[in-house]
C-alpha positions in Angstrom: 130.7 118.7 95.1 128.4 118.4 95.8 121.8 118.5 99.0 123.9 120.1 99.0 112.9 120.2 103.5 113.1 117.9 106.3 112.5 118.5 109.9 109.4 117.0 110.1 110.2 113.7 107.9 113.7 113.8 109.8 112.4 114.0 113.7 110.3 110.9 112.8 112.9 108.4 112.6 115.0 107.9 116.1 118.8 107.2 115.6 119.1 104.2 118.0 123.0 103.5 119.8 125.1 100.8 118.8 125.9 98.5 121.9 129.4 100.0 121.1 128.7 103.5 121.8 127.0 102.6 124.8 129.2 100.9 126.8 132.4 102.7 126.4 132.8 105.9 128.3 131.9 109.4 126.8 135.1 111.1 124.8 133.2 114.4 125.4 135.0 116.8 127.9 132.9 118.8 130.0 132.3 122.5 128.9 130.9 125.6 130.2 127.5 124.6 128.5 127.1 120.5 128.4 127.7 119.5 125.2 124.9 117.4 122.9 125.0 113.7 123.3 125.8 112.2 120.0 122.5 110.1 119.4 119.8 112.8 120.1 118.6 114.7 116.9 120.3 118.0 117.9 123.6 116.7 117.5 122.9 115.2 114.4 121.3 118.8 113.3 124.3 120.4 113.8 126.7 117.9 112.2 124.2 118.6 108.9 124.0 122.2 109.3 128.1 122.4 109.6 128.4 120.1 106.3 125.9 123.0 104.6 128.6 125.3 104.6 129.7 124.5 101.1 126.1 123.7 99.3 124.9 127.1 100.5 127.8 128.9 98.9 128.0 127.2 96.0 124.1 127.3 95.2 123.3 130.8 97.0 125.3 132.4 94.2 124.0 129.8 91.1 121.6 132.4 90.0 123.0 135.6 90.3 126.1 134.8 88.1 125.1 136.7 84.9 124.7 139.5 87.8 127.6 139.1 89.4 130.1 138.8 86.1 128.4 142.0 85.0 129.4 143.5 88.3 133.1 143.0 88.2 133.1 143.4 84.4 133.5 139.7 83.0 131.9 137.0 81.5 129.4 135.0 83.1 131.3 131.8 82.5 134.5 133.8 83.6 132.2 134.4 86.6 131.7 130.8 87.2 135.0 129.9 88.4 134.3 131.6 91.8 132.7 127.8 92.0 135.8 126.4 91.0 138.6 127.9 93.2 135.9 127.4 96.3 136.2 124.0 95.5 139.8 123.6 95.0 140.1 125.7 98.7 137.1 123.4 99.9 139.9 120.1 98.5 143.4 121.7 99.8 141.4 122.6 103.6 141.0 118.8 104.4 144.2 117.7 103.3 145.6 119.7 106.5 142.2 120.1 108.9 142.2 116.2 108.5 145.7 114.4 110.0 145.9 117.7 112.3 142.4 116.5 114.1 143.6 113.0 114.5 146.4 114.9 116.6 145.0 117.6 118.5 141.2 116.9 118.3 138.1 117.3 116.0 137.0 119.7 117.5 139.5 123.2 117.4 140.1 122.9 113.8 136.5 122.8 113.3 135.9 125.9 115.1 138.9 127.6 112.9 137.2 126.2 109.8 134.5 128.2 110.5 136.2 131.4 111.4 138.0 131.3 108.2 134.3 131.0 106.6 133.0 133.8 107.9 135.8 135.9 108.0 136.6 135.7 104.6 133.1 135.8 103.2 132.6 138.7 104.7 135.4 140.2 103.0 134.3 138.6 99.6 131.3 141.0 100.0 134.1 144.3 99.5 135.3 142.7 96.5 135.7 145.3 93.3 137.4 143.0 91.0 137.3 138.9 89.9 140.6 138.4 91.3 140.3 139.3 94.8 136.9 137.7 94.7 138.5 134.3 93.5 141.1 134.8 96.4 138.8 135.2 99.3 136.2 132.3 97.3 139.1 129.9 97.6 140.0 130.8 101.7 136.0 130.5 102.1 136.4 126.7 100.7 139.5 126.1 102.9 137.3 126.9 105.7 134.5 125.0 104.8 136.4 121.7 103.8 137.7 121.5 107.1 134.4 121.6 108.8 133.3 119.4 106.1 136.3 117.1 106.5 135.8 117.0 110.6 131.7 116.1 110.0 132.8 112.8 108.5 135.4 111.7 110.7 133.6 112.5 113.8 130.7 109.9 112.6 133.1 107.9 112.0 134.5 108.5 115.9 131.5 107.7 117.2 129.9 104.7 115.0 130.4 101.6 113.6 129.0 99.7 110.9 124.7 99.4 109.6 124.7 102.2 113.0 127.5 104.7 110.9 126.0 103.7 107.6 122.5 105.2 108.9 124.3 108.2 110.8 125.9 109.4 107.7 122.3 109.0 105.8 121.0 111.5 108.2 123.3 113.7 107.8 123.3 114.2 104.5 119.5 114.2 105.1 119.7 117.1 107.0 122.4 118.5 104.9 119.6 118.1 102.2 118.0 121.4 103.3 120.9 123.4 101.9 120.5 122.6 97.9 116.3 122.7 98.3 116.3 126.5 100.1 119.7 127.6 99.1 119.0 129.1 95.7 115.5 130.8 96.4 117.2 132.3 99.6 120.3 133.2 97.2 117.4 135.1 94.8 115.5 137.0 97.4 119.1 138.2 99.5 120.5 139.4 96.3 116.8 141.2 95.5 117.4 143.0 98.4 120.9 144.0 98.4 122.8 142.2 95.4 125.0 139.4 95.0 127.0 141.3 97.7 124.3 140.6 99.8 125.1 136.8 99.4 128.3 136.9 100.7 127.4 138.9 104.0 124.6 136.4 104.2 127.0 133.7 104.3 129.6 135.7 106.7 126.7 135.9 109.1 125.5 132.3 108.9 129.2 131.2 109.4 129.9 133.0 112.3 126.2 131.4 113.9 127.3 128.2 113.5 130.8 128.9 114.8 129.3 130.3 117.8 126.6 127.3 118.2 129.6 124.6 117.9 132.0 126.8 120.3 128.9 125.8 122.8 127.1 122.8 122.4 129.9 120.5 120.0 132.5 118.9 122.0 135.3 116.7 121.3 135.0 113.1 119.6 138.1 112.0 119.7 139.0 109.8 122.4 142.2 111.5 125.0 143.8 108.4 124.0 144.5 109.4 120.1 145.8 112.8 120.7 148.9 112.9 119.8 152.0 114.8 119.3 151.3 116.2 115.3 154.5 115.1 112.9 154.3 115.7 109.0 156.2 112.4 108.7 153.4 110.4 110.7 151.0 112.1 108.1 152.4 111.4 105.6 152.5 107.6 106.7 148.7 108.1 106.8 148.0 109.1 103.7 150.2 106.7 101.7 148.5 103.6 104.0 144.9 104.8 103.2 146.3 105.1 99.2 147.5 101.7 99.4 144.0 100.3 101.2 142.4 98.6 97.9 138.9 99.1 98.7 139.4 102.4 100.9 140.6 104.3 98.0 138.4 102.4 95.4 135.4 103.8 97.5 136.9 107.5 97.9 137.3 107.0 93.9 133.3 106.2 93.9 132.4 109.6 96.0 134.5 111.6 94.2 133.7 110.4 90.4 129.9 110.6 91.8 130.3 113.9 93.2 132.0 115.7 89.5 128.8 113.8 88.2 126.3 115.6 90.4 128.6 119.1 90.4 128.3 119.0 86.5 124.9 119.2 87.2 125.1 122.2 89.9 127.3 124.1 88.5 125.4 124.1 84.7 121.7 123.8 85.6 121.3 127.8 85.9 123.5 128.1 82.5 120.9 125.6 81.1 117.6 126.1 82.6 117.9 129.8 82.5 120.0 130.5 79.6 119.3 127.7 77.4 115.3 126.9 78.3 114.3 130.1 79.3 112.6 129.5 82.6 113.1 132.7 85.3 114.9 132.8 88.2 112.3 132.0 90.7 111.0 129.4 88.8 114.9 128.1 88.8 114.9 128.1 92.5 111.7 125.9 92.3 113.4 123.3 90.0 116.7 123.1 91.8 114.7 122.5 94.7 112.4 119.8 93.1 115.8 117.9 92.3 117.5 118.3 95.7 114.4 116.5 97.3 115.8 113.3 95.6 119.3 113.9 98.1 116.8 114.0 100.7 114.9 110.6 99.0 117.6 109.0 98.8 119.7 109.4 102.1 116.2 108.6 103.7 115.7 105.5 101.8 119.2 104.1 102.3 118.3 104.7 106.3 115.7 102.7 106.4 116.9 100.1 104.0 120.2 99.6 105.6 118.1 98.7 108.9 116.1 96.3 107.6 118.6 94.4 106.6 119.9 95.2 102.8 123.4 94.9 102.6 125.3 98.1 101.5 126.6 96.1 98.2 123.1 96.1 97.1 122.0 99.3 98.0 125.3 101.0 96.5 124.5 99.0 93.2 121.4 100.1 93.0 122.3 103.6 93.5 124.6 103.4 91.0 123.1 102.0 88.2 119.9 104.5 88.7 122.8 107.5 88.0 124.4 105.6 85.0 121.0 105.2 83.5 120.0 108.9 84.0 123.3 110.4 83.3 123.4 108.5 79.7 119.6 109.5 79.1 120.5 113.3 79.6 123.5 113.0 77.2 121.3 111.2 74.9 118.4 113.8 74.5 120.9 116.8 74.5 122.8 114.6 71.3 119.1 114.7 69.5 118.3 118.3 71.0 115.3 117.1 72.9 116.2 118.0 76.3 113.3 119.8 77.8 112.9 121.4 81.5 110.6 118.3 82.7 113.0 115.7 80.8 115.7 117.4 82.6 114.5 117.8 86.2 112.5 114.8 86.2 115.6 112.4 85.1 118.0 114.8 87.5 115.6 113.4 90.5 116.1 110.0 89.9 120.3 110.5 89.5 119.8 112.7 92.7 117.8 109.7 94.5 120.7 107.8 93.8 123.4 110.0 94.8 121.5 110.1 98.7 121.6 106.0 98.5 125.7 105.6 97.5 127.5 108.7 99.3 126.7 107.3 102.7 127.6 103.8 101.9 130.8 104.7 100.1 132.1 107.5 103.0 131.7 104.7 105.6 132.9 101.8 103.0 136.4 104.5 102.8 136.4 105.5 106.5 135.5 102.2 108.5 138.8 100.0 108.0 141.3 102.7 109.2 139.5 103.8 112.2 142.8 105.1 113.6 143.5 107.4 110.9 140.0 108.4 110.1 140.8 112.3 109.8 143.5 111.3 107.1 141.1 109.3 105.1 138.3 111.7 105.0 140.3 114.3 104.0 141.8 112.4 101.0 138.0 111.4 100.1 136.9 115.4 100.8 139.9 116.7 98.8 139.6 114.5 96.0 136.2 114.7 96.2 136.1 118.6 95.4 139.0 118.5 93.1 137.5 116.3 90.9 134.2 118.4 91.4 136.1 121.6 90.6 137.2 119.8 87.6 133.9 119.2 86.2 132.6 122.4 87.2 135.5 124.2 85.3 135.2 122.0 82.2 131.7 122.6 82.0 132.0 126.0 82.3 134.7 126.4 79.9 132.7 124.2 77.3 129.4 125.7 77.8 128.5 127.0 74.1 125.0 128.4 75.3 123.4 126.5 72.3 123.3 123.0 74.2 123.2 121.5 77.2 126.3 118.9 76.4 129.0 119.8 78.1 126.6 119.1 81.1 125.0 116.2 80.1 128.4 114.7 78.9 130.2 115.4 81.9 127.8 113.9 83.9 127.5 110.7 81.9 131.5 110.1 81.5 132.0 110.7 85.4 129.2 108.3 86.2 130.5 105.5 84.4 133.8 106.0 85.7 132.0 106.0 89.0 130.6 102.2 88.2 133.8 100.9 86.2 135.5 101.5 89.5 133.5 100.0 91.7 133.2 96.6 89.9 136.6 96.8 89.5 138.2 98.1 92.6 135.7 97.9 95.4 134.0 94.5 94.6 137.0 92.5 93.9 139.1 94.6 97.2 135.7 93.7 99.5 135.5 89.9 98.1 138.7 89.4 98.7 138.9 90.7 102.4 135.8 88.2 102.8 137.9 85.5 101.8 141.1 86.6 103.9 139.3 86.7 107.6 137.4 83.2 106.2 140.6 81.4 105.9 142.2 83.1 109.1 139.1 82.2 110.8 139.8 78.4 109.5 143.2 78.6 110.5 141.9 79.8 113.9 139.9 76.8 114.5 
């Protein structure tokens, strides 16, 4: 779950250093080639382009499904669970790329992640039947949730506070491109060679960005975290960030959010092109149109965070713009009134809202367990994607190709999940940790 045009509205804003990162010494080793220092735009290119992995092959493949089912002789909703097990793979890769990197580095897991990628979406390519398709789809998504995984955590390595609230943003700015190019690139590889095409597109993208980070990404952690890696010691880490109130409440937040905007992923081709009719380039355009608002929104919450505007606010705000949406779309597909402006317009304004809470939530989940900060992003990636895969198999399941409500319900049931939670959990969790350092700060005194 999961967006997944930019340079020239990204190389316009300049990602100053926090007086943290730049006083203490460099973590990165030196390399054959130097790597990029973490506050110039390259690095933050790269960091978006590695945490693409999973838009582009989930959205690549969103309109070639029919296509693809007919290929291996299935259904095109039997078709749509090569989204699902790439997104349980994609939840299962963090939950061991993550406490391993707080051990031995960021860094070399990454690099494997992205092997794995390419490797096995090459092989995906061979594939004559569903099954071994749906195998090498969920070893792709192992692959691509530890890079995912490692993305997080390595902001969170190298950035504190408003400074990591606005990293992430621009991140997830540049990982913005993905969504907006991914399925028009998707239509035109698979006009030239098939949906097989998709997956050696994929393969080869993989194994560019594997050889780009072998070169110019170097190691975040600091020397003084590695650490011999013990499955007890893991273990530890996860059940500490499950007992952190508003650490989990937040990774609850991201996750619900993300089966709300993955309902929408995963059934906007089923609806746009099945149910409204429009074609497949037209499709591309659309899905594009309603990335932008990822873009909007990540850009937004940048420049609002540095100005001043607390992330409390901006995460309510964000929220309450996907309730509203979310309960709209479920409200016109009740009445059968859901048309293809109604749709993409109010899917903008969810998506604008989506870019303003994921960065404020991933930082709210990673920034009090800086020590274990692999371990918490991989429970916030894993749950993330399993509750995405969730939604993406329920909708595909409950698809009736006569209405668009098992998107539009999905959508609005995970969204106000997404709020119940956060004025339940988070708010309370974050008012009370106000009022804990107050009174030790009393007692102090």
């Amino acid at each position: 779950m999961t967006r997944h045009t930019l340079v020239a509205v990204y190389l316009s804003v300049r990602v100053r250093p926090s007086a943290t990162s730049r006083t203490r010494r460099s973590p990165f080793p030196p390399h054959a080639m130097r790597p990029l220092r973490p506050h110039t735009y390259s690095f933050t290119i790269l960091l978006g382009a590695l945490a693409t992995l999973a838009s582009f092959a989930t959205d690549m493949g969103l309109p070639v499904l029919a296509e693809m089912g007919h290929s291996l002789g299935v259904a095109p909703g039997r078709a749509a669970l090569s989204l699902s097990v790439f997104m349980a793979g994609f939840a299962l890769g963090p939950l061991f790329g993550g406490p391993l990197s707080d051990h031995v580095g960021r860094r070399p897991v990454l690099l494997g992640g992205c092997a794995m990628f390419a490797l096995f979406g090459a092989l995906g390519a061979f594939s004559r039947t569903l099954g071994a398709l749906l195998l090498w789809r969920f070893l792709m998504g192992i692959g691509a949730g530890s890079c995912q995984v490692l993305v997080v955590a390595m902001v969170r390595d190298l950035f504190t506070g408003v400074e990591a609230r606005v990293k992430q943003s621009y991140v997830n700015l540049a990982a913005g491109v993905a969504p907006i190019v991914a399925p028009t690139l998707g239509v035109a590889v698979a006009t030239m060679g098939g949906w097989r095409a998709i997956y050696g597109a994929l393969a080869g993208g993989g194994a560019v960005l594997l050889v780009v980070a072998s070169l110019r990404l170097g190691e975040s952690l600091p020397p003084r975290a590695h650490e011999r890696f013990e499955v007890r010691r893991a273990l530890g880490g996860y059940a500490r960030v499950l007992r952190h109130r508003a650490s989990v409440g937040y990774i609850l937040v991201v996750a619900l959010n993300f089966g709300c905007l993955f309902a929408y992923v995963s059934g906007s081709s089923l609806v746009l092109i099945g149910l409204l009719g429009v074609s497949r380039r037209v499709y591309g355009l659309l899905f594009a149109a309603t990335s932008l608002g990822l873009m909007v929104g990540a850009l937004s919450n940048a420049n609002l965070s540095r100005r001043g505007v607390t992330h409390a606010r901006l995460t309510t705000w964000g929220l309450v713009a996907i309730v509203a949406t979310a309960m709209l779309l479920l409200a016109l597909s009740l009445v059968h009134a859901l048309t293809v402006p109604s749709l993409v317009s109010l899917a903008v304004v969810g998506f604008i809202g989506q870019g303003i809470v994921r960065p404020n939530a991933v930082q709210g989940a990673l920034e009090p367990l800086p020590e274990i900060a692999g371990i918490a992003s991989a429970v916030l990636s894993a749950l993330q994607m399993i509750v995405g895969a969730a939604s993406s198999a329920l909708v595909a399941e409950l698809y009736d190709g006569r209405s668009a409500l098992a998107v539009t319900a999905m959508m609005a049931a995970t969204a106000l999940l997404s709020v119940t939670v956060y004025a339940l959990v988070v708010r309370p969790a974050e008012r009370g940790a106000v009022e804990s350092a107050g009174a030790a700060a009393e007692l102090v005194a």
